[in-house]
C-alpha positions in Angstrom: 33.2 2.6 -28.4 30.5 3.3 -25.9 27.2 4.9 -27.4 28.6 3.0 -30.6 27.4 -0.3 -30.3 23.9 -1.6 -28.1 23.7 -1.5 -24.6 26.6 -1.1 -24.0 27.7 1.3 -21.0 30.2 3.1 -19.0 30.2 4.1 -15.3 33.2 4.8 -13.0 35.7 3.6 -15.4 33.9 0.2 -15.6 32.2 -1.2 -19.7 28.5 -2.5 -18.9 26.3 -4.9 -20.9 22.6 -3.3 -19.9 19.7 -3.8 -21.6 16.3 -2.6 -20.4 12.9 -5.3 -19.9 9.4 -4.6 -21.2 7.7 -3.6 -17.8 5.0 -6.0 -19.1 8.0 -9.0 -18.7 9.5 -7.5 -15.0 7.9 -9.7 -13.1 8.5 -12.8 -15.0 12.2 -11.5 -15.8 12.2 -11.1 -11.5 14.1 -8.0 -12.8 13.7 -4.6 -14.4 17.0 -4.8 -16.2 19.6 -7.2 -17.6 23.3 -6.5 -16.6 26.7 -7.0 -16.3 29.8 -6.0 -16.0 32.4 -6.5 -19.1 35.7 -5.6 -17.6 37.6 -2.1 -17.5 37.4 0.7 -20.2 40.8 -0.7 -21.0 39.9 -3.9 -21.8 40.8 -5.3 -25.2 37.9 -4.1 -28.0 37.6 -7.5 -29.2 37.1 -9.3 -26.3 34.1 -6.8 -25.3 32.3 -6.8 -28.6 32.1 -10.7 -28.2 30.6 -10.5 -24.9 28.1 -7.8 -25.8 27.4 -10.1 -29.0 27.1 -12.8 -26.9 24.7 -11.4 -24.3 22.7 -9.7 -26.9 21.9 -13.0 -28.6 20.8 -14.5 -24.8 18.5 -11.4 -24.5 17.1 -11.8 -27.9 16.3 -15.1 -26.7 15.1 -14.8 -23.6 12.6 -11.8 -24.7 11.7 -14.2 -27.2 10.6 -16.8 -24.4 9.1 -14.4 -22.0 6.5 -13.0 -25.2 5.6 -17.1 -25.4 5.1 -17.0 -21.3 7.9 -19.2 -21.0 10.3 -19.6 -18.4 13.9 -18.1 -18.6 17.3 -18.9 -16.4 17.6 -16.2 -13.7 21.6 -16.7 -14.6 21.5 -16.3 -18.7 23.9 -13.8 -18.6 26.6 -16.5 -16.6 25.6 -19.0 -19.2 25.8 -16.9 -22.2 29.6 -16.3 -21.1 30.7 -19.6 -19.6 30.4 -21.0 -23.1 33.3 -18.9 -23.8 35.3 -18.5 -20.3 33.9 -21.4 -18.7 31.0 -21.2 -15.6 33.5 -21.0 -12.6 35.3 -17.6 -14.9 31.1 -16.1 -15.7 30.3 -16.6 -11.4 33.8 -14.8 -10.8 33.2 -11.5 -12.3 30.3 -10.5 -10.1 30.2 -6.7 -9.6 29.2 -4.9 -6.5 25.9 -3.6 -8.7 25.3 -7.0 -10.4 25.1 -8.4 -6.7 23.2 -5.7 -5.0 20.6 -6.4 -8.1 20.1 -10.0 -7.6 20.2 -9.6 -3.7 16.6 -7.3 -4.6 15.3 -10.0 -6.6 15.6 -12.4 -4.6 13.7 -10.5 -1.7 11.2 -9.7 -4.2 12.1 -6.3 -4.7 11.9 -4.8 -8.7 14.8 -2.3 -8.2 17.6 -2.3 -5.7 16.4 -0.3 -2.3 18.3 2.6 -1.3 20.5 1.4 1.1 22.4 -0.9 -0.3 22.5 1.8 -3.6 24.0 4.9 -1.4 26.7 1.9 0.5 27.8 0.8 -3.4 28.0 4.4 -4.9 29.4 5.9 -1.7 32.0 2.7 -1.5 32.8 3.0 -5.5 33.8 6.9 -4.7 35.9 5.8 -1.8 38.0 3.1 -3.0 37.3 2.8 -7.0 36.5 -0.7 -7.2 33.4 -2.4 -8.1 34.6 -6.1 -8.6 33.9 -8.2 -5.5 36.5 -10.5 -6.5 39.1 -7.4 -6.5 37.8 -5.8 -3.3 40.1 -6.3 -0.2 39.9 -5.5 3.8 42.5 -3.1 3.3 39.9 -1.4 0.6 36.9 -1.6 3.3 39.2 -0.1 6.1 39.9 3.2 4.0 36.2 3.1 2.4 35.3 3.3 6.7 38.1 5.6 7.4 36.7 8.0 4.4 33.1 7.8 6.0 35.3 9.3 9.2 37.2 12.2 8.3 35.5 13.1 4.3 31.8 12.7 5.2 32.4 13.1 8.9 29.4 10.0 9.1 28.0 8.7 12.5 29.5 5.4 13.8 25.8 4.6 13.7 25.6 5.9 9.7 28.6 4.1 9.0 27.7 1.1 10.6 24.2 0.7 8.8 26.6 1.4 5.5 28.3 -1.7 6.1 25.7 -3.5 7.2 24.1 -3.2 3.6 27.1 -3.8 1.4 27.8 -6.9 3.7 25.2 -8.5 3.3 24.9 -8.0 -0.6 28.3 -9.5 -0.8 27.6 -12.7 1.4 24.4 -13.1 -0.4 26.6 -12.9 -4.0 29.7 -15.3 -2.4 26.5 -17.5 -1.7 25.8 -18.0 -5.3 29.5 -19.1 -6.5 31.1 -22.1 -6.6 34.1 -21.2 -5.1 33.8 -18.0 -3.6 36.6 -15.7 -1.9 36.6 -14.1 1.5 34.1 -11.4 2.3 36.1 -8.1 2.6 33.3 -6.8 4.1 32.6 -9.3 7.5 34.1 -8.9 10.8 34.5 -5.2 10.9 33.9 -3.4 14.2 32.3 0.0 14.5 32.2 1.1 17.7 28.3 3.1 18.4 27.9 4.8 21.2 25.4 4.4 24.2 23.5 7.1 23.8 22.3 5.6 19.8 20.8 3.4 21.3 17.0 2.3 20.9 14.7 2.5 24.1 11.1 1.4 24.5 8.8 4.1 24.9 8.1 5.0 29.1 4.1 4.7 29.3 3.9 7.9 30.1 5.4 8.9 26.7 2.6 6.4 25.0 0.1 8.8 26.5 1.7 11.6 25.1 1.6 10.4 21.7 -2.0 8.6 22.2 -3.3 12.2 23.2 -1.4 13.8 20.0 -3.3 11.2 17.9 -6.3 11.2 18.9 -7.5 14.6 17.9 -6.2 14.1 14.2 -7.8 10.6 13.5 -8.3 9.4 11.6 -5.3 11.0 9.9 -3.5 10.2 6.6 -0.5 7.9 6.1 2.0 9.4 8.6 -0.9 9.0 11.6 -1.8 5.4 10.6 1.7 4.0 10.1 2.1 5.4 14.1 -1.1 3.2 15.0 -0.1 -0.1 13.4 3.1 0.1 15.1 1.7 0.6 18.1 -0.2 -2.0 17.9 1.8 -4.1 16.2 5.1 -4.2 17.1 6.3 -4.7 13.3 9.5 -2.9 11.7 8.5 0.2 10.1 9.3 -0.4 6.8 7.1 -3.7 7.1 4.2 -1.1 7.8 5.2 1.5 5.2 5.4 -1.0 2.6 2.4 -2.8 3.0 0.1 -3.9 0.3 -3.9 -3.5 0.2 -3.6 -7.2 0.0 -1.6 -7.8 3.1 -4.6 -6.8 5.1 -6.7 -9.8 6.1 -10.1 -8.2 7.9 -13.0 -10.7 6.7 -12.1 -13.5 9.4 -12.6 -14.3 13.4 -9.5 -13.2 13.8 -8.2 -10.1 11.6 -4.4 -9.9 10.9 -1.6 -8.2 8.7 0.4 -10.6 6.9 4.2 -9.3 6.7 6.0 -10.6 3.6 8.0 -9.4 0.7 5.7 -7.7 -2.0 6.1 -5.7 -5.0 7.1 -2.4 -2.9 9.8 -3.9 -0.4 11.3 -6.7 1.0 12.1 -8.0 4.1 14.8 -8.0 6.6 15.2 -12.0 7.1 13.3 -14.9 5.6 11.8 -15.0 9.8 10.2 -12.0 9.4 7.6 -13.6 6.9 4.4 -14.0 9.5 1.3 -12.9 11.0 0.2 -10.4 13.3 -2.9 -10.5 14.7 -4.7 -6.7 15.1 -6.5 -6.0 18.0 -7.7 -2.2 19.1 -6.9 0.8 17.4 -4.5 -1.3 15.3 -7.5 -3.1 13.7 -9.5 0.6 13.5 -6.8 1.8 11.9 -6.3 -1.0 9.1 -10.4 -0.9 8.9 -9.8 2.6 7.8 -7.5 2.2 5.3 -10.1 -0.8 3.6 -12.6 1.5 3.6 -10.7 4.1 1.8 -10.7 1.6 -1.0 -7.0 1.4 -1.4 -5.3 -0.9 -3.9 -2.0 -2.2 -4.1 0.5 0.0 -1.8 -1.3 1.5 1.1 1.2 4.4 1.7 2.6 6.7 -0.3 6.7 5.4 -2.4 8.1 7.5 0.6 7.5 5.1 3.0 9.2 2.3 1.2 12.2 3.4 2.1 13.9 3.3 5.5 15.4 6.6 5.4 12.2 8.9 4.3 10.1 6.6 6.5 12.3 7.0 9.6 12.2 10.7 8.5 8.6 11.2 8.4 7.3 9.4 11.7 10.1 10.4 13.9 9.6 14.3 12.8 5.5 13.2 13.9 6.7 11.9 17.2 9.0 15.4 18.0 5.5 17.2 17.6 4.2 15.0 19.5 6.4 15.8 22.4 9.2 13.3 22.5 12.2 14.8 22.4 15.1 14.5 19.6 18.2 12.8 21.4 15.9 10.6 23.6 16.5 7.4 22.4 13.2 7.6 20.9 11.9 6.6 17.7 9.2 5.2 15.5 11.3 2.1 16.2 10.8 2.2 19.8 7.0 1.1 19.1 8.7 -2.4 18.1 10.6 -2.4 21.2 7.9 -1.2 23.6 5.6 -4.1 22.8 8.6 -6.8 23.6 9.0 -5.6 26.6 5.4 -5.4 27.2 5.0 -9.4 25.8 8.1 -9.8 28.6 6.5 -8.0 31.1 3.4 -9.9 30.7 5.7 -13.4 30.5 4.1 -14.2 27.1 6.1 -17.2 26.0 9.4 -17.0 24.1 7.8 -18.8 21.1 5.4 -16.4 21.0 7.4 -13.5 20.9 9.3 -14.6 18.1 6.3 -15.5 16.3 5.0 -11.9 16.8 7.9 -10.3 16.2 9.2 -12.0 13.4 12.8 -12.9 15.0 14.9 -15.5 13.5 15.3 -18.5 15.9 18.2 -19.4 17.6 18.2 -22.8 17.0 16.6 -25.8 15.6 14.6 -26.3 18.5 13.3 -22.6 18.1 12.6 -22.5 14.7 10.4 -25.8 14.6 8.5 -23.7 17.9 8.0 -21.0 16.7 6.1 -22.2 13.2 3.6 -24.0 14.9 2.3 -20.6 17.3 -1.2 -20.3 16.5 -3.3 -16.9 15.8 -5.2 -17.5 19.3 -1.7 -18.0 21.1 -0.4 -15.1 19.5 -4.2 -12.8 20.2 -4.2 -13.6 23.8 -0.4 -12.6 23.7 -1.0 -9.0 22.4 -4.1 -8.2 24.4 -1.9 -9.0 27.7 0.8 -6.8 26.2 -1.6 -4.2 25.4 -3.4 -4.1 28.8 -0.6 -3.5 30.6 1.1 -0.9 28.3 -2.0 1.0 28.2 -2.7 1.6 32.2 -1.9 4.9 33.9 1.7 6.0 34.1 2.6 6.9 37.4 4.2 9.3 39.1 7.9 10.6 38.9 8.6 8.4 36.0 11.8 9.5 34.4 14.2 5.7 33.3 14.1 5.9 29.6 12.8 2.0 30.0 9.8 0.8 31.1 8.6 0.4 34.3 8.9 -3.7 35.3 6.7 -2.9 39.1 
């Protein structure tokens, strides 16, 4: 039957209802593609050619509305079955893929990022399911257990797994009516200490300052390092930023972090702005003048893995040492505790930062920080992270003298 009739598809055992959009409609559509699952290869012949009929004819439409600029439901698939199975029956059915593809959309993402693709495939091999509905603990235990003793994957690896797939789940449980316990919540994975994440010692920051210096101004790898230096942002809000993201022309120059066209973002409080100051502004001056538009680093650095790759294999020839606790991340780190350090207020670290806040209170705080708040902030952080190491410094943390 598959190949036989239109879009219809087979992976892992599992009938699929895909259809491809015009690229000219993605952005409209808030999607590349259109799909959804139709059941098992075993299921009945009738019963799939109805639903491929059925979503076919929604398509039809909704192409048609999308070439007269026209708005379309982001669920016509649910509605073009609920007519037949009812809506509760259409929200049901949700697949691991169907979830992980409206997660990305609604982070503003055209594709789903690789994380949460590599936690879905690498699930789908280990326990065979893709249904969320049919997924239990006991199929998350031996999916973790697999990651263990077949792929002989870090605690940290495995960890990061789960950390995707969970929160494409809770994010597709979210979006029905009634929805079933997450199979993939409240599962421990032990990390060790020594995967942990350490600010840089300020010796270190010399070390990389002084391996930077002679190679300015650089290409991407060299200015991603500067405007998380200066910054404090995640690196993947750095990697995927947009020409447009860069706000130079005012008093007070700033990078606006938000979800764009090349990636999304961790939680809805990362969405702010940073102030730049220093070689952080030189850096982003650089890039303006190179006349960039639209992503200002190359696809590789819109993705946490090949990012992470690529800036810590900079910082090992830089000097830092592999094992250390070290990373590109540690730039994020190193300015909190230098904000800390400098007793910038709590409100203004998470305003910097982009940290979700811990209550009401917070969140209501932390909106109204202003630019000059968050400015003075930064150049306190920044003068003290920047004086002479001294002596005999060896903690892996910062010095708090």
């Amino acid at each position: 039957m598959v190949g036989s009739l239109p879009y219809l598809h087979s992976r892992n055992g599992t009938l699929y209802f895909r259809r491809r959009i015009p690229p000219r409609h993605h952005a409209a559509a808030g999607a590349v593609e259109w799909k959804k699952a139709l059941g098992r290869a075993a299921a009945p012949d009738r019963r799939i050619r109805l639903e491929l009929r059925l979503l076919s004819d929604a398509t039809d439409e909704a192409l048609a509305l999308l070439e007269r600029r026209q708005p379309i439901s982001p669920s016509l698939l649910e509605d073009a079955l609920a007519g037949v199975y009812g809506a509760a029956e259409a929200r049901r059915r949700w697949t691991l893929e169907e979830a992980a593809a409206a997660h990305a959309a609604e982070r503003g993402l055209a594709a789903i990022a690789k994380p949460e693709r590599v936690a879905i495939d690498q699930f789908i091999a280990a326990a065979g399911k893709t249904q969320i509905d049919e997924i239990s603990r006991s199929d998350v235990r031996l999916w973790l257990s697999w990651f263990r003793t077949v792929r002989g994957q870090s605690p940290a690896t495995v960890r990061r797994r789960l950390g995707a797939i969970r929160a494409v789940v809770g994010f597709a449980l979210d979006q029905m009516e009634q929805p079933p316990t997450n199979a993939f919540a409240r599962h421990r994975i032990a990390v060790a200490q020594e995967g942990r994440r350490y600010p840089f010692t300020l010796s270190q920051l010399e070390i990389i300052d002084a391996w930077i210096k002679p190679r300015l101004p650089g290409g991407s790898t060299i200015a991603i390092l500067r405007l998380l230096r200066g910054t404090g942002a995640r690196p993947l809000e750095i990697g995927g930023l947009d020409a447009s993201d860069l706000v130079l022309d005012n008093d007070m120059p700033l990078v606006q972090i938000r979800a764009n066209e090349h990636r999304g973002l961790k939680t809805a409080g990362s969405h702010r702005s940073i102030p730049l100051l220093g070689d952080a502004l030189s850096a982003a001056r650089e890039l303006q003048r190179g006349g960039i538009s639209g992503a200002l680093f190359p696809k590789g650095c819109h993705e946490t893995g090949t990012l992470s790759a690529r800036l810590n294999k900079a910082l090992r020839s830089a000097g830092i040492p592999k094992g250390s606790g070290m990373s590109a991340y540690s730039f994020r780190h190193t300015l909190q505790e230098g904000l800390r350090l400098t007793d910038a207020p709590f409100d203004v670290q998470q305003a910097i930062l982009g940290h979700t806040p811990l209550s009401m209170t917070d969140r209501y705080g932390s909106r109204r920080v202003s630019l000059v708040r968050m400015t003075a902030a930064i150049e306190r952080a920044h003068g003290w992270l920047m004086r002479p190491s001294q002596p005999g410094e060896l903690s892996p943390k910062l010095e708090t003298t």
